[in-house]
N, C-alpha and C positions, 0 to 999 in steps of 0.2 A: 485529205492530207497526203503528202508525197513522203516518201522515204529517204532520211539525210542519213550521214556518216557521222557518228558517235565515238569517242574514244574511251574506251575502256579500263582502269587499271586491275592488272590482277598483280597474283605473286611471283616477283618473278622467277624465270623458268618452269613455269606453270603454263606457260602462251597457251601448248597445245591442247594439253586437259582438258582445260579452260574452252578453248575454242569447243574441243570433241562435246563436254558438259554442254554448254549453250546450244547447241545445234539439237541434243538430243533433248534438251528442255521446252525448246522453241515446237518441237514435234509433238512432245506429248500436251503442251497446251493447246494444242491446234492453230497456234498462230503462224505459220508459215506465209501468210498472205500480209502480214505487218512486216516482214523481215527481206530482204535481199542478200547479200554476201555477208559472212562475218571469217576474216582475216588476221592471219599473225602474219606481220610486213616483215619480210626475211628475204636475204638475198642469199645467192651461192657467191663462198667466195674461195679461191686457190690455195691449199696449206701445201709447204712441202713438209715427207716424214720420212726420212731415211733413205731423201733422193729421190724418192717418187712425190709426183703430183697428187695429193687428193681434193676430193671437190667437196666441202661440208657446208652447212648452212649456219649464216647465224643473223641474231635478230637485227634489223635495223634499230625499232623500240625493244628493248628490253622491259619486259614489265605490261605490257600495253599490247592489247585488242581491239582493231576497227570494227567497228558494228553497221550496219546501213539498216536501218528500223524507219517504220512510222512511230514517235513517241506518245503509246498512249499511257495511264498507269496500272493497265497490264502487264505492257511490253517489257517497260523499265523494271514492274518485281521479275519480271523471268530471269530480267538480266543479270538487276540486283544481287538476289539469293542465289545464283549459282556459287558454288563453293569457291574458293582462293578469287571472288572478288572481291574488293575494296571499294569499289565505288565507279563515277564516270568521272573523268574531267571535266574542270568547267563546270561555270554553271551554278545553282545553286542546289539544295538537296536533293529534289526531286522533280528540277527541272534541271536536265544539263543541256550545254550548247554544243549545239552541232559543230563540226570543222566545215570548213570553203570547200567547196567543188577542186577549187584552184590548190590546196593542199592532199586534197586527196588523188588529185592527178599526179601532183609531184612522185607521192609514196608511191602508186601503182607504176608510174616513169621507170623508180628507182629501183622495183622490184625485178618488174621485166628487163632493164638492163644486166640486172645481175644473173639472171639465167642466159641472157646472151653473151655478157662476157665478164665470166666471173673474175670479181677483183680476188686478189689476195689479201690474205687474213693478216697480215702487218704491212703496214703502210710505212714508205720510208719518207727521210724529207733529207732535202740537201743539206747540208752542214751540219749534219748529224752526228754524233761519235756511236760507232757499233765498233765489235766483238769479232775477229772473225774465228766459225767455232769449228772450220773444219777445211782439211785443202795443207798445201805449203807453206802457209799464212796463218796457219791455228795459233790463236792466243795471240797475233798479231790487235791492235789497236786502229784506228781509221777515221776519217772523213768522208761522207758519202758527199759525193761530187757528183753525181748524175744517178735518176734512177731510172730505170727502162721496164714499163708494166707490161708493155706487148710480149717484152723476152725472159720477163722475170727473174731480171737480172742488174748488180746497182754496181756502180765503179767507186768505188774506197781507194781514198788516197792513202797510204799504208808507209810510216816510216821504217826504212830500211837500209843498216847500217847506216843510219846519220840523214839519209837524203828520202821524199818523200817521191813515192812509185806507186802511179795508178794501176789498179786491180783491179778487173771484171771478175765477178763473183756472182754465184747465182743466191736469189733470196735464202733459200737454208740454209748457206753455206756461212751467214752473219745473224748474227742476235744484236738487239737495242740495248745499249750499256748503261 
C-alpha cells in the first residue's frame, strides 16, 4: 500500500498541539514507516502595528491537519484518539477518503508561496468603503480605487470639502468599515 494525504479535523486553534500530539503518538506506536509528513497548511502573511511591518502566520484551514499515512486500522486509531480530534474528513467512519495529489499540490503551492512573498493579513478590494484611522485624513470616509500589494499601499478616494481627492495611503493607515 502507498501513502495518501488525509484531512484531519481538529479543534480549532489547536492545529499545532494537535500536529506536536500525533507525531509523538506515531513514535510511540512505532509506526513511523506507515506515516510520511503530517502538516498544519499556514502561510506568512504582512500585519502592520504601529507602522512597523510584522510577519505572523496564519492558517490557510483553520480547524484542519493534512496527514500523508498508509491507512491501516492501526494508523487511523493513532490518529483517531489523539486528543482535540474530531474525526477525518470524508469518507465514511472508519474509512475516510484521501484528497488528490492535484489538491495537495495546490496547498503546498500555497504555502511555499507565502513564505516567499507574504501576503498581508487584510485583503482589500476595489469599491470598498474603509475608515481612514490615522495620517491627515483621520476619520476621513473612502472608496478604495486601486490596491497595490507589492507597496502595501491602497488609493482611497476620500471626499474633501464637497469634492472627491484620491489618497495614497499605506495599509494601516485604513481599517474595513
Amino acid at each position: 500500500m502507498s501513502k495518501r494525504w488525509y484531512v484531519v479535523h481538529v479543534y480549532s486553534g489547536m492545529e499545532k498541539s494537535v500536529h506536536k500530539a500525533m507525531l509523538e503518538r506515531i513514535e510511540r506506536a512505532g509506526l513511523q514507516n506507515y506515516f510520511g509528513k503530517v502538516l498544519v497548511p499556514s502561510e506568512e502573511v504582512i500585519e502592520m502595528k504601529g507602522g512597523q511591518k510584522s510577519i505572523s502566520e496564519r492558517r490557510i484551514f483553520p480547524g484542519y491537519v493534512l496527514v500523508e499515512m498508509e491507512l491501516t486500522d492501526e494508523t487511523w486509531h493513532v490518529i483517531k484518539n489523539t486528543p482535540r480530534v474530531t474525526g477525518f474528513l470524508g469518507g465514511s467512519g472508519n474509512r475516510p477518503t484521501p484528497i488528490s495529489e492535484k489538491e495537495v499540490a495546490k496547498i503546498m503551492s500555497q504555502m511555499e508561496e507565502g513564505v516567499e512573498k507574504p501576503r498581508p493579513k487584510i485583503l482589500f478590494e476595489v469599491g470598498e468603503m474603509v475608515r481612514v484611522k490615522e495620517g491627515p485624513f483621520a476619520d476621513f470616509n473612502g472608496n478604495v480605487e486601486e490596491v497595490n500589494y507589492e507597496k502595501s499601499k491602497v488609493r482611497v478616494s476620500v471626499a474633501i470639502f464637497g469634492r472627491s481627492t484620491p489618497v495614497e495611503l499605506d495599509f494601516g493607515q485604513v481599517e474595513k468599515t
